[in-house]
C-alpha positions as CSV (number, residue, x, y, z in Angstrom):
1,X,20.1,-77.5,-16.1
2,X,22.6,-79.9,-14.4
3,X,22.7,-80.1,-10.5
4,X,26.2,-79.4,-9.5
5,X,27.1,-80.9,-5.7
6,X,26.8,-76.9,-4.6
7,X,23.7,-76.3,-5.5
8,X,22.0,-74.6,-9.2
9,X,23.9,-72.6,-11.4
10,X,22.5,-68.7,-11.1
11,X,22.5,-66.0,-13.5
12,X,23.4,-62.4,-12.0
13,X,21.3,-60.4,-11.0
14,X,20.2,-57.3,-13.1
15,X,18.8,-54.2,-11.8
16,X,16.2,-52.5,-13.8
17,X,17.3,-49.2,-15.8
18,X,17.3,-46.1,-13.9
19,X,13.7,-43.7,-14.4
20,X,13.9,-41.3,-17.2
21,X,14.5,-37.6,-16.5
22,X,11.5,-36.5,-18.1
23,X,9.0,-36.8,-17.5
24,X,8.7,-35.5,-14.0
25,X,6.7,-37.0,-11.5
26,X,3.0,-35.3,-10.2
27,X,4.6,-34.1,-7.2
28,X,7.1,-32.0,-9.1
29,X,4.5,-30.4,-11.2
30,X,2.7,-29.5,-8.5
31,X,5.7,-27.7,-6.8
32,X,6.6,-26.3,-10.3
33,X,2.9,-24.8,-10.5
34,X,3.3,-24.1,-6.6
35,X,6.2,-21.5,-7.1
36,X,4.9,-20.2,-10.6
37,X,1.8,-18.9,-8.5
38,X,3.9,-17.8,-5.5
39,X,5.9,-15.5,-8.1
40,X,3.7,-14.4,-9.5
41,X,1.5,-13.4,-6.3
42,X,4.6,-11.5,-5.7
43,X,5.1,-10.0,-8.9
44,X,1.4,-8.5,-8.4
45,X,1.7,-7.4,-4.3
46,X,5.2,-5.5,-5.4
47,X,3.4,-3.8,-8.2
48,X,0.5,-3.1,-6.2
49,X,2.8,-1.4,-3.6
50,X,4.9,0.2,-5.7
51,X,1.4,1.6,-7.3
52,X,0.3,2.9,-4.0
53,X,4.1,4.3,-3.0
54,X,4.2,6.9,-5.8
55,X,0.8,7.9,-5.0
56,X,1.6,8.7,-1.7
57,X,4.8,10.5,-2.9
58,X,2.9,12.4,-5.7
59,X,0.3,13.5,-3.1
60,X,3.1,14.5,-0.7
61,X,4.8,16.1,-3.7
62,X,2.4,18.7,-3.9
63,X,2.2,19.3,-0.5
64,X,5.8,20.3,-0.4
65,X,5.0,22.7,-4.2
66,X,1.8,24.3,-2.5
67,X,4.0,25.1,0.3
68,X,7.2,26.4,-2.5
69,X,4.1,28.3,-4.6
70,X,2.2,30.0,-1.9
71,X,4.5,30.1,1.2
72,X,4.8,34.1,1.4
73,X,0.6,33.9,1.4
74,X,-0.8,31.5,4.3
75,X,-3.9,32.2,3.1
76,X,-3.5,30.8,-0.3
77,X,-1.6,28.2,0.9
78,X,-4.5,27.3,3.4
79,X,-6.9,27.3,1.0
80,X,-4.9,24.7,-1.4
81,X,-4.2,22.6,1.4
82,X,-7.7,22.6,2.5
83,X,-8.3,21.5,-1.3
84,X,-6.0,19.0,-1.1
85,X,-7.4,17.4,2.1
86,X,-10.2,17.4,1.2
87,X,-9.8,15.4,-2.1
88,X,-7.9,12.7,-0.6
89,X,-10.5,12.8,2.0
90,X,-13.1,11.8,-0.5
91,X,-11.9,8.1,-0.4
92,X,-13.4,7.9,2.6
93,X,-16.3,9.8,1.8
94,X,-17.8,10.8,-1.4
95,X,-19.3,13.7,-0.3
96,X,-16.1,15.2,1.9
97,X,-16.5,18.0,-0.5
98,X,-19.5,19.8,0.6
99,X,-18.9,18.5,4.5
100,X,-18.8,21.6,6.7
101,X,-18.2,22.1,10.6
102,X,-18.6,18.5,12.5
103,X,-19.1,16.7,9.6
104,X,-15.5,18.0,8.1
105,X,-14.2,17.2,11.3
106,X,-15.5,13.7,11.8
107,X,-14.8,13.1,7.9
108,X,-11.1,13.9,8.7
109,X,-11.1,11.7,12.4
110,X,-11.8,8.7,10.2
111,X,-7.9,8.4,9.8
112,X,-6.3,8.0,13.3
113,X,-3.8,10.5,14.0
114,X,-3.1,12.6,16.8
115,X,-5.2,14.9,18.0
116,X,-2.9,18.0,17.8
117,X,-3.1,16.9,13.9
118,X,-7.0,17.1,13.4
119,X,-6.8,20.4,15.8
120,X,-4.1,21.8,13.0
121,X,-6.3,20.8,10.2
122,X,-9.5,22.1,11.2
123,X,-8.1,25.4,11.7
124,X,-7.1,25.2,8.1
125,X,-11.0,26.3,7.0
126,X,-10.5,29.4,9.2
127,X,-7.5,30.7,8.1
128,X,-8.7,29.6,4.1
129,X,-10.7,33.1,4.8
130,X,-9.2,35.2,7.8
131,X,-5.9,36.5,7.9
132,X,-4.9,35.2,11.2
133,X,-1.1,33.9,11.3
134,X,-0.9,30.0,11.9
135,X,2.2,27.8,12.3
136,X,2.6,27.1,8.5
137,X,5.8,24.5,9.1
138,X,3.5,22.6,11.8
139,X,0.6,22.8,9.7
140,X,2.2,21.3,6.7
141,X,3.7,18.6,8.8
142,X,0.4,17.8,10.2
143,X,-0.9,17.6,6.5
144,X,1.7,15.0,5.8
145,X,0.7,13.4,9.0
146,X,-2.5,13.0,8.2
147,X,-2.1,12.1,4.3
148,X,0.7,9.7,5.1
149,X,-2.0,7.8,7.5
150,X,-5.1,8.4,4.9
151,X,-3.1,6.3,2.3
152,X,-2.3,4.0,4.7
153,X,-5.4,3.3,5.8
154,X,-6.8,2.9,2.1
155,X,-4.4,-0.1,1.7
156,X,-5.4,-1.5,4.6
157,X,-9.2,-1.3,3.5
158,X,-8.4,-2.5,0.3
159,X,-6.3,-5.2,1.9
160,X,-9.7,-6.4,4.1
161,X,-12.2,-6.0,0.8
């Protein structure tokens, strides 16, 4: 190497090759493994709901064919509502189906609706076996009510467990 009056001869400088593509670095695979799990959560919460919406809709299916079957007789149509209550009731309470009197009623004030609603529902085990007219279009609107908010409150408790 020869000294030239302006100083050393220098060779360019050279910048090292870019990093490869592949493989990616920790951090992506942790986001890749972030979102795979976030999609997948999601998959399984929109099934789940979707599980739990045609429930509810095949429940208040047969609401609405009790009320096309037996809407000439109020009694019939009592007693199957009745029925029905009581079975979705049974979530709650595994022996809702031998519950009479107070015990009925407190098995159906476990799900918060009105109080006009649990009023039309307890009447339902009267007019099961007297004739006496009742409000069918209110009474079957207070059965959706209260089914509406009795699958409700299931996810909700399922939610918490």
């Amino acid at each position: 190497m020869t000294m030239q009056p302006d100083g050393p001869v220098l060779r360019d400088i050279h910048v090292p090759p870019a990093p490869p593509w592949w493989p990616p670095a920790p951090g992506w695979w942790l986001l890749a493994a972030l979102v795979l799990m976030a999609i997948a959560t999601g998959v399984m919460v929109w099934r789940s709901a979707r599980r739990r919406r045609r429930r509810c809709d095949r429940v208040l299916a047969e609401v609405d064919m009790l009320a096309a079957l037996h809407g000439g007789d109020t009694q019939l149509l009592a007693t199957g509502l009745h029925q029905l209550l009581r079975r979705v009731a049974r979530k709650y309470d595994p022996t809702a189906a031998r519950l009479r009197g107070e015990a009925w009623r407190e098995a159906l004030a476990r799900v918060p609706v009105a109080a006009d609603t649990l009023h039309r529902l307890l009447a339902l085990e009267q007019a099961m076996y007297r004739p006496l007219p009742y409000d069918t279009d209110a009474t079957l609107s207070a059965v959706r009510d209260w089914l509406r908010a009795a699958l409700a409150s299931e996810q909700r408790r399922v939610r918490r467990a």
